[in-house]
mmCIF file of the N, C-alpha and C atoms, coordinates in Angstrom:
data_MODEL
# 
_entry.id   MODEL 
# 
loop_
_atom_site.group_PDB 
_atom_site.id 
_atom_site.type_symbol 
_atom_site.label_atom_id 
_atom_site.label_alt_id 
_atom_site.label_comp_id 
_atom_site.label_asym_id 
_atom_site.label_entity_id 
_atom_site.label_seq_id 
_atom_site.pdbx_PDB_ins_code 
_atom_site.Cartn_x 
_atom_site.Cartn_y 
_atom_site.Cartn_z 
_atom_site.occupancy 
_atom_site.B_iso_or_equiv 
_atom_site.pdbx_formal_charge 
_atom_site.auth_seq_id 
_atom_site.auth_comp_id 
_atom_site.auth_asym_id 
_atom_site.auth_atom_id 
_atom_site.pdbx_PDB_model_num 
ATOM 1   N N  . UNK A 1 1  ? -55.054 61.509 93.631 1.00 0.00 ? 1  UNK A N  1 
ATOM 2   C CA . UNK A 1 1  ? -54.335 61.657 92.387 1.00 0.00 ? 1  UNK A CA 1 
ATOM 3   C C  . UNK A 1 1  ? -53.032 60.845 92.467 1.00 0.00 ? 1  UNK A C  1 
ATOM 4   N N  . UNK A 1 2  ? -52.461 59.928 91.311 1.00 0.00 ? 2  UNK A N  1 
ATOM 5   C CA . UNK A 1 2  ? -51.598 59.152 91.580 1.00 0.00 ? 2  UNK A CA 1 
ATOM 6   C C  . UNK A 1 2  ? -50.645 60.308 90.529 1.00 0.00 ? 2  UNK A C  1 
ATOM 7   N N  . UNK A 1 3  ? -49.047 60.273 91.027 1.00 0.00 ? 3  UNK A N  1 
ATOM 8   C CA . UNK A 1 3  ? -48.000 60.882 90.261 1.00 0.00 ? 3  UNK A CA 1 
ATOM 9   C C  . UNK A 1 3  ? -47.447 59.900 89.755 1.00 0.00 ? 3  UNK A C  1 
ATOM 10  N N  . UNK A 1 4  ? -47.015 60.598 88.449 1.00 0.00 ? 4  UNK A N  1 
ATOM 11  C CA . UNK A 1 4  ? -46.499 59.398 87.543 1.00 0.00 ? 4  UNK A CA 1 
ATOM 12  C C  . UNK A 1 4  ? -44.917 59.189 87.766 1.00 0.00 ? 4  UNK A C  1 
ATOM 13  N N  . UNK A 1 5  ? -44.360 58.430 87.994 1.00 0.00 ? 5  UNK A N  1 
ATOM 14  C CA . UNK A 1 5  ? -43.305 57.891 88.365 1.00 0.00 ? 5  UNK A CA 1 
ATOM 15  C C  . UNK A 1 5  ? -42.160 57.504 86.812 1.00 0.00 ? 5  UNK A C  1 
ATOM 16  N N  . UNK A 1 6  ? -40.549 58.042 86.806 1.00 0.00 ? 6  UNK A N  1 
ATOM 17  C CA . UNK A 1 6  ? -40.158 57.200 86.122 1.00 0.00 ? 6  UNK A CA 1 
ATOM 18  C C  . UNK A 1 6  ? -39.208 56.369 86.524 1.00 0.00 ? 6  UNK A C  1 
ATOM 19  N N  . UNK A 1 7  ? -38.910 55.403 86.097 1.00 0.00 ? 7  UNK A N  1 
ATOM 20  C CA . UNK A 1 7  ? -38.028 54.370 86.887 1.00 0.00 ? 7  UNK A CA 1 
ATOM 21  C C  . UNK A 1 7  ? -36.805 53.718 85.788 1.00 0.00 ? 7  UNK A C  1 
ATOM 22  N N  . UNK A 1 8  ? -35.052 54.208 86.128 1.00 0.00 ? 8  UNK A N  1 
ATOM 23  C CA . UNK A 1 8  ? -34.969 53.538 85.142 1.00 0.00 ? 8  UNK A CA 1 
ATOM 24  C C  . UNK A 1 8  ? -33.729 52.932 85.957 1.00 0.00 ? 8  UNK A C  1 
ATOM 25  N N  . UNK A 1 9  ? -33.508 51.530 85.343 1.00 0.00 ? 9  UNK A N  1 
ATOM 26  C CA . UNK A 1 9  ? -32.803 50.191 85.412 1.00 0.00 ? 9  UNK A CA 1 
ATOM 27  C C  . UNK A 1 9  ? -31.370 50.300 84.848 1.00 0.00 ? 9  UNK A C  1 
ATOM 28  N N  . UNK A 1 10 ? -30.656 50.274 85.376 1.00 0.00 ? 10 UNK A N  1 
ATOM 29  C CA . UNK A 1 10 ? -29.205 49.818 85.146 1.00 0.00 ? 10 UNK A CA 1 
ATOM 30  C C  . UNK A 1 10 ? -29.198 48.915 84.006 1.00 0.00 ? 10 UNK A C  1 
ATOM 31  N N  . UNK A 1 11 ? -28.545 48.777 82.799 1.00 0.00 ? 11 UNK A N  1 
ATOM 32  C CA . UNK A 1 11 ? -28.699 47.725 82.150 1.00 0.00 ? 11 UNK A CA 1 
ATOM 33  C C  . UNK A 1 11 ? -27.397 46.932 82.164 1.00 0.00 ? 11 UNK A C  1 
ATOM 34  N N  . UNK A 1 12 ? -25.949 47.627 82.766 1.00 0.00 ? 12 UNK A N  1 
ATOM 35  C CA . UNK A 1 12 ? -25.021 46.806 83.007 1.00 0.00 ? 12 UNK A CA 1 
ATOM 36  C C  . UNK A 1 12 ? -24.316 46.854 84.293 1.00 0.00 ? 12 UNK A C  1 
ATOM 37  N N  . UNK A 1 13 ? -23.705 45.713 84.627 1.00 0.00 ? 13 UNK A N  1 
ATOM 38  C CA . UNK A 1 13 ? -23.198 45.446 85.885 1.00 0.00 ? 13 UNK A CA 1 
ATOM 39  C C  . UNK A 1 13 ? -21.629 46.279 85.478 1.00 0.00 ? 13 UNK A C  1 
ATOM 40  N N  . UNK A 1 14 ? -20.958 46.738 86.817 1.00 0.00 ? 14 UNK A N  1 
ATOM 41  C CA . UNK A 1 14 ? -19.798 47.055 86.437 1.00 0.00 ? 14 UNK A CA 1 
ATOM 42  C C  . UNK A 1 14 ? -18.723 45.498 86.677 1.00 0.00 ? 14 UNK A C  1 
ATOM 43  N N  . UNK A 1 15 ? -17.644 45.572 86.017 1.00 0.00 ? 15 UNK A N  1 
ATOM 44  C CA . UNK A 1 15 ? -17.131 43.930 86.221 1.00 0.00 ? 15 UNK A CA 1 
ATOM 45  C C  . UNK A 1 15 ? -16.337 43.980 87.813 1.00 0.00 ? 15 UNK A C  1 
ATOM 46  N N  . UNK A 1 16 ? -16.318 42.783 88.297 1.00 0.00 ? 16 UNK A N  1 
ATOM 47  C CA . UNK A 1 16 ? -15.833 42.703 89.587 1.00 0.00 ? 16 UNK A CA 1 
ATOM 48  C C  . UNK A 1 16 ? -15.124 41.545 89.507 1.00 0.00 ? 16 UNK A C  1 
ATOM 49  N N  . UNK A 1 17 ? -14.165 41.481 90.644 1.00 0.00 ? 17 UNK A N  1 
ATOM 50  C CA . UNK A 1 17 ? -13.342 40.816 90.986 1.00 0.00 ? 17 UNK A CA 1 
ATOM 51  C C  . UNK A 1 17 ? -13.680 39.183 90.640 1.00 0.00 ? 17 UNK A C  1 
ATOM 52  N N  . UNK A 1 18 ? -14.511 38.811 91.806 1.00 0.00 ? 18 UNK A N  1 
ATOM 53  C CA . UNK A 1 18 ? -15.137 37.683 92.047 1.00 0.00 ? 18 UNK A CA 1 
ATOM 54  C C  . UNK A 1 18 ? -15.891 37.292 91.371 1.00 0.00 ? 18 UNK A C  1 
ATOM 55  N N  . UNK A 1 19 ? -16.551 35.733 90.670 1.00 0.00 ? 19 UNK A N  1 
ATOM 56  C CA . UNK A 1 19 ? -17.557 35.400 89.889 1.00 0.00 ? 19 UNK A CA 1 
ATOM 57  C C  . UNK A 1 19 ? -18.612 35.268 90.734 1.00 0.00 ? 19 UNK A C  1 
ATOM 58  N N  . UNK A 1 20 ? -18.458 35.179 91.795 1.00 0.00 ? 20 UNK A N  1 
ATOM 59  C CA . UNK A 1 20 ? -20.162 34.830 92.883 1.00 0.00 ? 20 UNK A CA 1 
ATOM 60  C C  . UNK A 1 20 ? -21.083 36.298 93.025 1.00 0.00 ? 20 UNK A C  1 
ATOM 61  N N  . UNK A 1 21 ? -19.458 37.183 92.683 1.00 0.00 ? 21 UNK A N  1 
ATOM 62  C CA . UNK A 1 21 ? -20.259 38.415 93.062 1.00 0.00 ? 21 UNK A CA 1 
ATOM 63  C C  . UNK A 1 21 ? -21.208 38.780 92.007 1.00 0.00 ? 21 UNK A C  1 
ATOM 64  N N  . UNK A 1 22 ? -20.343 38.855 90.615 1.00 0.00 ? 22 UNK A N  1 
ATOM 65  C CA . UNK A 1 22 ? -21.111 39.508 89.317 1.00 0.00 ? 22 UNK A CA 1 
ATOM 66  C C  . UNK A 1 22 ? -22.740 38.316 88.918 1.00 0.00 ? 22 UNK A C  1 
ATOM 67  N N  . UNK A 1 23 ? -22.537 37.172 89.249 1.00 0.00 ? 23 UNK A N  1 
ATOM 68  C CA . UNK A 1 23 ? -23.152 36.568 89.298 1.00 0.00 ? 23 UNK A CA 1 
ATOM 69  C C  . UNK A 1 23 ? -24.494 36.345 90.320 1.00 0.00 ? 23 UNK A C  1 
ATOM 70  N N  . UNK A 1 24 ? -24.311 36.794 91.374 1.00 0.00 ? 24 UNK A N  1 
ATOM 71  C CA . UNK A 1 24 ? -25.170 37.399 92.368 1.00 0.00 ? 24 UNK A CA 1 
ATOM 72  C C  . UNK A 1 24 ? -26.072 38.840 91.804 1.00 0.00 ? 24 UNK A C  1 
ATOM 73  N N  . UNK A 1 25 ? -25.224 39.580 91.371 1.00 0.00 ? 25 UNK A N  1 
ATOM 74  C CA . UNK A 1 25 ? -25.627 40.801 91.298 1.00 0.00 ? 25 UNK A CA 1 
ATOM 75  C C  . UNK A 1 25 ? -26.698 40.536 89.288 1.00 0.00 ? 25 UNK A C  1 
ATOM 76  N N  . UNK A 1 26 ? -26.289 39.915 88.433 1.00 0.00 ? 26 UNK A N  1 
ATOM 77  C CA . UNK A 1 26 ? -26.851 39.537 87.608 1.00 0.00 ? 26 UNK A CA 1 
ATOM 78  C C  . UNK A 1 26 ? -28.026 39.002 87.682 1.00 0.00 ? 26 UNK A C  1 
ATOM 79  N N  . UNK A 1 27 ? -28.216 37.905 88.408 1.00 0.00 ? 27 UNK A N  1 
ATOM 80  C CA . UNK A 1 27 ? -29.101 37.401 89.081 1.00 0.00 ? 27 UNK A CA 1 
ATOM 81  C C  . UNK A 1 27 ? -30.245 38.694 89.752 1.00 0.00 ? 27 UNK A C  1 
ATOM 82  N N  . UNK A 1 28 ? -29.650 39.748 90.512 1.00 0.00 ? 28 UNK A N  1 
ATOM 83  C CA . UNK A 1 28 ? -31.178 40.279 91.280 1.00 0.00 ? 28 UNK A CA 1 
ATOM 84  C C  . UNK A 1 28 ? -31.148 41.410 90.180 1.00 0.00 ? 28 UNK A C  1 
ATOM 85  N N  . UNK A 1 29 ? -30.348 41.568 88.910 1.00 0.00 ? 29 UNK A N  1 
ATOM 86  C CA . UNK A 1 29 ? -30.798 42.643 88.367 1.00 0.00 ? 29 UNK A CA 1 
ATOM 87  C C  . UNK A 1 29 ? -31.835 41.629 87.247 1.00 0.00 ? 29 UNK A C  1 
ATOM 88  N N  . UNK A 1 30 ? -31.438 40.495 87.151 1.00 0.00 ? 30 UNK A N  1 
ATOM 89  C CA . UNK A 1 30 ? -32.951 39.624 86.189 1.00 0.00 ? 30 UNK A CA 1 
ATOM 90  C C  . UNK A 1 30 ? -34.377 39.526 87.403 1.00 0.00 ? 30 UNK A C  1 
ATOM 91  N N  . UNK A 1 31 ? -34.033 39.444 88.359 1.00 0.00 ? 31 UNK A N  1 
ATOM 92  C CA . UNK A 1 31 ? -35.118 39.674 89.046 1.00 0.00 ? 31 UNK A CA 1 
ATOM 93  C C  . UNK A 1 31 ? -35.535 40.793 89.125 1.00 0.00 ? 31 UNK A C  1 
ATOM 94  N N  . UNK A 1 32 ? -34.926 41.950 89.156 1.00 0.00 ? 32 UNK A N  1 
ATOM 95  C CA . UNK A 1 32 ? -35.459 43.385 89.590 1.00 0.00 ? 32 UNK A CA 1 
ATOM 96  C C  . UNK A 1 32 ? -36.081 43.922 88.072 1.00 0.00 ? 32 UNK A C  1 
ATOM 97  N N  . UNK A 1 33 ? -35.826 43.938 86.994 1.00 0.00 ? 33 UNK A N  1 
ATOM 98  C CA . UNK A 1 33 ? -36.357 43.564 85.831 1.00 0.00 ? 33 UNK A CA 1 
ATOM 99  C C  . UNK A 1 33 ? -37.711 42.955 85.642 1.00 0.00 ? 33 UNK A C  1 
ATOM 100 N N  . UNK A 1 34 ? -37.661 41.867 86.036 1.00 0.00 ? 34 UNK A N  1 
ATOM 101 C CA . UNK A 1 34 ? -39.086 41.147 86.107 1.00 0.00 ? 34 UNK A CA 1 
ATOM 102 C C  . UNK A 1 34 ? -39.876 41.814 87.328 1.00 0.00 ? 34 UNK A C  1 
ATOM 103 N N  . UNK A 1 35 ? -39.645 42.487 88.177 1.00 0.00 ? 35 UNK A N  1 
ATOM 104 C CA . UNK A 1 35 ? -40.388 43.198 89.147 1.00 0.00 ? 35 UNK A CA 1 
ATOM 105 C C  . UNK A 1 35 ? -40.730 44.274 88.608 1.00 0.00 ? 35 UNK A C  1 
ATOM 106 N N  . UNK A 1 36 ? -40.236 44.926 87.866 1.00 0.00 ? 36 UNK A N  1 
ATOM 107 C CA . UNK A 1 36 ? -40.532 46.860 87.867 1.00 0.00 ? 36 UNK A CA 1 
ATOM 108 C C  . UNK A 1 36 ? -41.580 46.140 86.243 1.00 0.00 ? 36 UNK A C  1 
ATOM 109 N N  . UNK A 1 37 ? -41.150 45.216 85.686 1.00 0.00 ? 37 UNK A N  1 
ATOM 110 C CA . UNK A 1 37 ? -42.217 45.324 84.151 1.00 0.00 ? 37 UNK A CA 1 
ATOM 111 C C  . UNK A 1 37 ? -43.647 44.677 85.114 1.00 0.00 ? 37 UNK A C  1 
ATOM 112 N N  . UNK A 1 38 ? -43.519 44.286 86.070 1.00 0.00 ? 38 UNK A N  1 
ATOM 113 C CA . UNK A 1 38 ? -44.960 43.928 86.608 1.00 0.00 ? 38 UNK A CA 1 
ATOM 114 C C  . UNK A 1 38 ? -45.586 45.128 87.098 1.00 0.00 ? 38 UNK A C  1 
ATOM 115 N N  . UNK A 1 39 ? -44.432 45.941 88.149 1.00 0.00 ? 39 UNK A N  1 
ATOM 116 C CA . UNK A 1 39 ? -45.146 46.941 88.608 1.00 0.00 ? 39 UNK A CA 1 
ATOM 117 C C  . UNK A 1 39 ? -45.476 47.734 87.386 1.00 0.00 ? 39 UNK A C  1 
ATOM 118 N N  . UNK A 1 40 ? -45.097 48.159 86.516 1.00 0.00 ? 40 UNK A N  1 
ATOM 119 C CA . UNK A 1 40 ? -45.327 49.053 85.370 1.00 0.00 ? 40 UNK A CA 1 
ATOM 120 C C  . UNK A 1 40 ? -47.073 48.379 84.478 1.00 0.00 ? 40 UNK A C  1 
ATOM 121 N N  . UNK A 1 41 ? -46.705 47.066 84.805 1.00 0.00 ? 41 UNK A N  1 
ATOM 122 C CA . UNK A 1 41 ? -48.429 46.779 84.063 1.00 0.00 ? 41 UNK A CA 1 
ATOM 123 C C  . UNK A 1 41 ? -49.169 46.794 85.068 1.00 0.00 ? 41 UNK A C  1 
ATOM 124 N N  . UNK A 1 42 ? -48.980 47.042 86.037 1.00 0.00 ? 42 UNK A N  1 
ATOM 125 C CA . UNK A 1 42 ? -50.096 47.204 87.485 1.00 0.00 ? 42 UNK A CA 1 
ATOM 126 C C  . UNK A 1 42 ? -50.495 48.598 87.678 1.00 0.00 ? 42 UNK A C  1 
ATOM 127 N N  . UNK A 1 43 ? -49.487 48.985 87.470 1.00 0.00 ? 43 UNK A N  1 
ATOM 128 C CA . UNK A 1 43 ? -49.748 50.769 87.728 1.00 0.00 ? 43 UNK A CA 1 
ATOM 129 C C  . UNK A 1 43 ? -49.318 51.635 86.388 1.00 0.00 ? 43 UNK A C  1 
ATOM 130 N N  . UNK A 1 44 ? -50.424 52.340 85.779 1.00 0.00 ? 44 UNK A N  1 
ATOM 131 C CA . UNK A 1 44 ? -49.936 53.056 84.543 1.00 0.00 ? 44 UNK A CA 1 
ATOM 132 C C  . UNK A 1 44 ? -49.716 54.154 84.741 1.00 0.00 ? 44 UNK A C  1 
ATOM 133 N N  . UNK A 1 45 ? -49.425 54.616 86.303 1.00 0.00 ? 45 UNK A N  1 
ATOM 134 C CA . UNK A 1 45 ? -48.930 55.983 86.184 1.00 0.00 ? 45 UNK A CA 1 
ATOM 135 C C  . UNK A 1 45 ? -46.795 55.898 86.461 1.00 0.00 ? 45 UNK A C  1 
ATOM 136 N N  . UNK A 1 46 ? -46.628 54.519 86.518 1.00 0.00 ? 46 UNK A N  1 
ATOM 137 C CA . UNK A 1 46 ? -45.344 53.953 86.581 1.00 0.00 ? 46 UNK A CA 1 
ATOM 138 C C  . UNK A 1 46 ? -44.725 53.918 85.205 1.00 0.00 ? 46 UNK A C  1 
ATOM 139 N N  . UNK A 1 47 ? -43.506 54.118 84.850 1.00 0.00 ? 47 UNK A N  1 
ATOM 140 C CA . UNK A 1 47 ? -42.813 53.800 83.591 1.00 0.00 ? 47 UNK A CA 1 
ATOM 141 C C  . UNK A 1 47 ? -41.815 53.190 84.085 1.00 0.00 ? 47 UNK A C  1 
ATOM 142 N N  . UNK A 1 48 ? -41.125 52.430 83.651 1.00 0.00 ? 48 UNK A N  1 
ATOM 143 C CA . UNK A 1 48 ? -40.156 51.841 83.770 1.00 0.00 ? 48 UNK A CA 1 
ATOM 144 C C  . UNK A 1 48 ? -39.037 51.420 82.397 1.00 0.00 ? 48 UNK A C  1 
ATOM 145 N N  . UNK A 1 49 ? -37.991 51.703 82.727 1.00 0.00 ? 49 UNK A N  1 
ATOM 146 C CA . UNK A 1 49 ? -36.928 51.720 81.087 1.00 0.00 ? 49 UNK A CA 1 
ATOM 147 C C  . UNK A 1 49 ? -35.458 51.089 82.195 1.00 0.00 ? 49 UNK A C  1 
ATOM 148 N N  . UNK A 1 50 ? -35.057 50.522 80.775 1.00 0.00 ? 50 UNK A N  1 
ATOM 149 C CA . UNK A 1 50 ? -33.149 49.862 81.086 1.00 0.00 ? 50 UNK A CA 1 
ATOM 150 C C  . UNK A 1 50 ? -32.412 51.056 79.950 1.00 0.00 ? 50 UNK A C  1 
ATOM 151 N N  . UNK A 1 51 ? -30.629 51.530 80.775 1.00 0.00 ? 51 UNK A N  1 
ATOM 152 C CA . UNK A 1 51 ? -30.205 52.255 79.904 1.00 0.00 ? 51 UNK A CA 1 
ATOM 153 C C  . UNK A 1 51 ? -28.976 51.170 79.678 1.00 0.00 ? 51 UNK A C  1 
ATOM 154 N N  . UNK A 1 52 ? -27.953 51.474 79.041 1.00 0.00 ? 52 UNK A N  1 
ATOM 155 C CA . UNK A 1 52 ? -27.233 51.023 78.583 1.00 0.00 ? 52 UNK A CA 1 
ATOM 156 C C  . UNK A 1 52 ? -25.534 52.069 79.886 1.00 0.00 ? 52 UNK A C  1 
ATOM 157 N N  . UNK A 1 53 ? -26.099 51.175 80.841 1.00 0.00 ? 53 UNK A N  1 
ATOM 158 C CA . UNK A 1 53 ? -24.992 52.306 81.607 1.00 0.00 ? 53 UNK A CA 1 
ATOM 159 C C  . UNK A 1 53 ? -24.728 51.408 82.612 1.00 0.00 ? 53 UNK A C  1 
ATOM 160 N N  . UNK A 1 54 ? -23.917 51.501 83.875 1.00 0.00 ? 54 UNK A N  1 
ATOM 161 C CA . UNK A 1 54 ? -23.719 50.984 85.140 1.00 0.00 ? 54 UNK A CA 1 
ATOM 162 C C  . UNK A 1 54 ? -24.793 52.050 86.322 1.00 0.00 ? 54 UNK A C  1 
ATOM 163 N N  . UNK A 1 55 ? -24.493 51.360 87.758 1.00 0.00 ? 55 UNK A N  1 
ATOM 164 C CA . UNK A 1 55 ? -25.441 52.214 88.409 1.00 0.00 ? 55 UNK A CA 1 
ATOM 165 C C  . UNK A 1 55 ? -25.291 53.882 88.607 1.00 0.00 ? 55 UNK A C  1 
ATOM 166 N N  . UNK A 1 56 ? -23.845 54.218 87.912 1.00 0.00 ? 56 UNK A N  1 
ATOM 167 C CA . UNK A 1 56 ? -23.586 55.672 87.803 1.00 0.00 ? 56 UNK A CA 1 
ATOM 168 C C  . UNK A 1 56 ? -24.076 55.859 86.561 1.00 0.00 ? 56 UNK A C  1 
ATOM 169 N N  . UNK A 1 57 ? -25.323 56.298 85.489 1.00 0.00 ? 57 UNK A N  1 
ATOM 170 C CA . UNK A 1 57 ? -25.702 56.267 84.528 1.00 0.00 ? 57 UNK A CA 1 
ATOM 171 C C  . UNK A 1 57 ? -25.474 57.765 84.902 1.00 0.00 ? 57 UNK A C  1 
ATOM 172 N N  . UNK A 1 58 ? -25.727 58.786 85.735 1.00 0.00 ? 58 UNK A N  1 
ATOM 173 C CA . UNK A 1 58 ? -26.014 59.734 85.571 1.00 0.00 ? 58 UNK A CA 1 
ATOM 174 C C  . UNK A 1 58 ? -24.449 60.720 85.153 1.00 0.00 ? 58 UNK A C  1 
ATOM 175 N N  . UNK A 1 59 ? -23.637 59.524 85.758 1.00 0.00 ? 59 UNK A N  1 
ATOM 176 C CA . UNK A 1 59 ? -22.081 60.612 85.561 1.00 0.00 ? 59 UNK A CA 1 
ATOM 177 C C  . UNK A 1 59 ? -20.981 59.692 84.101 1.00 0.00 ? 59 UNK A C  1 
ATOM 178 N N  . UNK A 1 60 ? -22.153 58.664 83.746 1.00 0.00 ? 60 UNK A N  1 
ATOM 179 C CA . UNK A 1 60 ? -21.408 57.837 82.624 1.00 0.00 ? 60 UNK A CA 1 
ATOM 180 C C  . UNK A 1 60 ? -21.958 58.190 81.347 1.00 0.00 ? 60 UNK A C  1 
ATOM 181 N N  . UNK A 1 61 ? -22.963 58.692 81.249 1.00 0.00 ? 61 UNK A N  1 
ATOM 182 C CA . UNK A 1 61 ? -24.264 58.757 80.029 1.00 0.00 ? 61 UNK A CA 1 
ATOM 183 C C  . UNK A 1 61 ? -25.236 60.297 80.519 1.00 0.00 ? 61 UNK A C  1 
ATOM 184 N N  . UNK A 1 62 ? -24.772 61.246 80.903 1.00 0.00 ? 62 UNK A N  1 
ATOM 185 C CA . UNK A 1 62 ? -25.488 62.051 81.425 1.00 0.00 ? 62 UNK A CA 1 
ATOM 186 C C  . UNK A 1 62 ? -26.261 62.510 80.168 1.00 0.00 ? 62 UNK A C  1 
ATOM 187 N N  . UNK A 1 63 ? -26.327 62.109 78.795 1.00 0.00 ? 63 UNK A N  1 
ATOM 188 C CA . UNK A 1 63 ? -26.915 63.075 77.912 1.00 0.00 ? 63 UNK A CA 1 
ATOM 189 C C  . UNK A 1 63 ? -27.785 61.588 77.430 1.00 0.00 ? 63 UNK A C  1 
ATOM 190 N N  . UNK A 1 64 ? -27.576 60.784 77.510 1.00 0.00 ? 64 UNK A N  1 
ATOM 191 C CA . UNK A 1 64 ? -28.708 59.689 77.719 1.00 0.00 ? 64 UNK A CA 1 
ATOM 192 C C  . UNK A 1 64 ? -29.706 59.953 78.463 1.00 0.00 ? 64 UNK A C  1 
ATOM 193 N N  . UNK A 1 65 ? -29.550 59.941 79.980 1.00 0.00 ? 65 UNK A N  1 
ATOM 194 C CA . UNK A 1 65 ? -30.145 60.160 81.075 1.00 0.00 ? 65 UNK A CA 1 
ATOM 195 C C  . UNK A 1 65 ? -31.181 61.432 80.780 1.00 0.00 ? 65 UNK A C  1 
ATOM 196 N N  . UNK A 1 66 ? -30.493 62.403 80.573 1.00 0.00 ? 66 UNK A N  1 
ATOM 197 C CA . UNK A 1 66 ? -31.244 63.717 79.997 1.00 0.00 ? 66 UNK A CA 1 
ATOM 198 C C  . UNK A 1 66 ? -32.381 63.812 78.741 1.00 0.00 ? 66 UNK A C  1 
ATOM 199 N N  . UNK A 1 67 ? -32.295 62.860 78.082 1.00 0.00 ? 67 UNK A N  1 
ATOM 200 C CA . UNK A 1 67 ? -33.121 62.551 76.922 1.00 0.00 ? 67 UNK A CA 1 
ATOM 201 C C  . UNK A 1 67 ? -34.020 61.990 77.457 1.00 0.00 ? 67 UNK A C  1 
ATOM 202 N N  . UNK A 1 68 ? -33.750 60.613 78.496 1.00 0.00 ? 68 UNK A N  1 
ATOM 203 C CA . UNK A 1 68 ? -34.767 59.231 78.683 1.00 0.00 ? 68 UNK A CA 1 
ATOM 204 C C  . UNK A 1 68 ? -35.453 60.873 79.680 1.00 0.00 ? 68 UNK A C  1 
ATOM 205 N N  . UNK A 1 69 ? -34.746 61.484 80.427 1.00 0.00 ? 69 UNK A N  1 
ATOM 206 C CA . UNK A 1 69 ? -36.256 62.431 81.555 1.00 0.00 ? 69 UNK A CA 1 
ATOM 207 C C  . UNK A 1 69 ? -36.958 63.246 80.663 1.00 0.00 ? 69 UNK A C  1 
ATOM 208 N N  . UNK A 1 70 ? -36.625 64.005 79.674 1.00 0.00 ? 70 UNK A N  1 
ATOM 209 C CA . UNK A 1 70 ? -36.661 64.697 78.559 1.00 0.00 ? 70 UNK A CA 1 
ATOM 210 C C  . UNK A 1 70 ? -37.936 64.586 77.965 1.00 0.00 ? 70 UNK A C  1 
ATOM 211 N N  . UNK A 1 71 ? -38.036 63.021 77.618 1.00 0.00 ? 71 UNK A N  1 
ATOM 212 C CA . UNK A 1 71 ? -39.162 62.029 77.090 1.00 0.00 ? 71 UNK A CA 1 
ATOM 213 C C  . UNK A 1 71 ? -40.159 62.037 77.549 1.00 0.00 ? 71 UNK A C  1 
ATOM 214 N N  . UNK A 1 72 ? -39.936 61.674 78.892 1.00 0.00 ? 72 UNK A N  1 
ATOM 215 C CA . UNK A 1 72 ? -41.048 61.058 80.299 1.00 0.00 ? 72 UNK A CA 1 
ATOM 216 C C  . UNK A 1 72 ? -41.419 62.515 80.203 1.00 0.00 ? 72 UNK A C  1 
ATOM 217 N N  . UNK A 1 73 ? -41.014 63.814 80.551 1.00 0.00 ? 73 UNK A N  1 
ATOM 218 C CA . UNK A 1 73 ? -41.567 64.507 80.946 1.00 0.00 ? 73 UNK A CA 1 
ATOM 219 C C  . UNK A 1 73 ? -42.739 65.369 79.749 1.00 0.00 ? 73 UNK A C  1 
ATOM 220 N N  . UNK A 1 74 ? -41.851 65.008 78.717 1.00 0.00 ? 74 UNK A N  1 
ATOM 221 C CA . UNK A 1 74 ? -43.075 65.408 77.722 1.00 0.00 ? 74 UNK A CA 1 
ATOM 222 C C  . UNK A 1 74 ? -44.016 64.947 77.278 1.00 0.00 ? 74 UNK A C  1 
ATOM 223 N N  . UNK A 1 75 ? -44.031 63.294 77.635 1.00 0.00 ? 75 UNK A N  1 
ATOM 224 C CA . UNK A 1 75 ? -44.942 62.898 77.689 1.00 0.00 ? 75 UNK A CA 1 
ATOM 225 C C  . UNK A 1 75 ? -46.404 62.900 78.873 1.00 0.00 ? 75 UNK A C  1 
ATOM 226 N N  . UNK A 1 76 ? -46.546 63.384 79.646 1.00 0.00 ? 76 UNK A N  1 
ATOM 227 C CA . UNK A 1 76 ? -46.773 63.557 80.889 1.00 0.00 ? 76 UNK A CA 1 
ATOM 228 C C  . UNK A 1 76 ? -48.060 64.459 80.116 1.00 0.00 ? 76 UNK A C  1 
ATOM 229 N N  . UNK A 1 77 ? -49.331 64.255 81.241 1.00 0.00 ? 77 UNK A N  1 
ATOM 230 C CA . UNK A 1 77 ? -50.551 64.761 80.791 1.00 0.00 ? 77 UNK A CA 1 
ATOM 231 C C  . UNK A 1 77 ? -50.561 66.037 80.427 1.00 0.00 ? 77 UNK A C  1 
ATOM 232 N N  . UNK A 1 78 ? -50.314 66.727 81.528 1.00 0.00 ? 78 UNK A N  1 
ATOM 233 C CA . UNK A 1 78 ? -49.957 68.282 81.164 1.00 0.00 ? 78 UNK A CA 1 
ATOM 234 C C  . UNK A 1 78 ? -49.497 68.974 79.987 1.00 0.00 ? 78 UNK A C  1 
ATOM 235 N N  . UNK A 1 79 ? -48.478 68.185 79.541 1.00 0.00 ? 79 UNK A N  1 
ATOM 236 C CA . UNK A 1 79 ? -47.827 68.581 78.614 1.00 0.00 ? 79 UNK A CA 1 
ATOM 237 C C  . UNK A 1 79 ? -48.405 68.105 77.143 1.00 0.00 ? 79 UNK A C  1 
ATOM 238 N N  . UNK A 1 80 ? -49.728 67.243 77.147 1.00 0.00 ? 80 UNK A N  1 
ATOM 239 C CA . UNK A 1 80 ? -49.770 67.253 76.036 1.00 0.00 ? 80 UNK A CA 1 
ATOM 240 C C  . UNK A 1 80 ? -50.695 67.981 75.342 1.00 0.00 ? 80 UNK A C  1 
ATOM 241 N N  . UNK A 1 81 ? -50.492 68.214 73.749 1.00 0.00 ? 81 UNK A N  1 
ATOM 242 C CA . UNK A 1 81 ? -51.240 69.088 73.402 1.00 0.00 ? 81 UNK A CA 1 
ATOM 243 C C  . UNK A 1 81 ? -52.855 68.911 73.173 1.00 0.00 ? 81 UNK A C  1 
# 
C-alpha cells in the first residue's frame, strides 16, 4: 500500500545580504520545483503545492498552512464520500 504524501514548496526566498546567495538559493528552489512536479506525475499518491510564504510557512501563514493540510486531508480516499 503506498501512503499518500503532501509536499509543500516554499514559494519565497527570505531576502539576504549577498546577491550570489539569493541567487543560488533561487536557482535550487527553480530546480526543486521542477523535481517535486515530476515526482508528483510519477507517483499519484504524491501531491505537491507552492505557498506564498518563506521556509517558516508554518509560523508566517499558519492559517494558510492549516487550510492547504485541511484540503489534502479531505481529500484522501477514506474520507471520501
Amino acid at each position: 500500500m503506498t501512503c499518500p504524501l503532501l509536499l509543500v514548496q516554499a514559494g519565497r526566498q527570505p531576502p539576504r545580504a549577498a546577491q550570489w546567495l539569493d541567487d543560488l538559493f533561487t536557482s535550487f528552489a527553480r530546480g526543486l520545483a521542477t523535481e517535486l512536479a515530476a515526482l508528483a506525475r510519477d507517483r499519484a499518491s504524491i501531491t505537491t503545492t507552492r505557498i506564498d510564504a518563506t521556509h517558516e510557512m508554518v509560523l508566517e501563514t499558519p492559517d494558510a498552512v492549516a487550510a492547504l493540510i485541511a484540503e489534502f486531508v479531505r481529500g484522501l480516499p477514506c474520507n471520501a464520500s
